[in-house]
C-alpha positions, 0 to 999 in steps of 0.5 A: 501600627503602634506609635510611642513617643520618649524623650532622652538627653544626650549625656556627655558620657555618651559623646566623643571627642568631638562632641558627637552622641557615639555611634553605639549609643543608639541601640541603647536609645531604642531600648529606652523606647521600647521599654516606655513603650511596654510600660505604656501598656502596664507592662514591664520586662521584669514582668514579661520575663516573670511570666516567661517570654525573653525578648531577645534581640534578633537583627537590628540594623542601623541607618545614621542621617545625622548626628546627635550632640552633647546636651540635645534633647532626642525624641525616640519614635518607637513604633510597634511594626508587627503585631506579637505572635512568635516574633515582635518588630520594632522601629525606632526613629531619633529626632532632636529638638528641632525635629530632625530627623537623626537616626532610624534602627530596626529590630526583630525580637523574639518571644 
């Protein structure tokens, strides 16, 4: 298994009213790791999809532990479940800056 690691602060855009980073903001988060992720390996989407594989997402499923707030700094554990073949998996976990962990998504692309 792979396992890359990036950092993004919770913007006051993405919160609500209360404070709280919005629920739909995550599937956004996960995309930042995946995507660090590929340029870890010197690689991009724009390449990928230069040379012809897309990397539509399939499935994702979301499980929320606790919430992220305004100006938190998230770590986004992307591990590379399954190796490429037809399908690639995915998962990512969000943790703040205490190590807590906030948030666990799935998500199966295909290629």
């Amino acid at each position: 298994m792979i396992v890359h690691n990036s950092k993004v602060r919770v913007r006051y855009g993405e919160t609500d009213k209360m404070g709280y980073a919005y629920y739909g903001i995550y599937p956004q988060y996960y995309e930042i790791g995946r995507t660090e992720m590929i340029r870890s390996f010197d690689l991009s989407y724009k390449k990928l999809e230069e040379d012809g594989i897309m990397l539509p997402v399939l499935s994702l499923e979301i499980k929320y532990i606790k919430p992220a707030f305004y100006d938190d700094l998230l770590t986004i554990k992307t591990k590379l479940v399954k190796m490429p073949s037809i399908r690639i998996q995915f998962e990512c976990e969000v943790y703040n800056q205490n190590d807590e962990l906030l948030n666990i998504g799935k998500n199966l692309k295909n290629h």
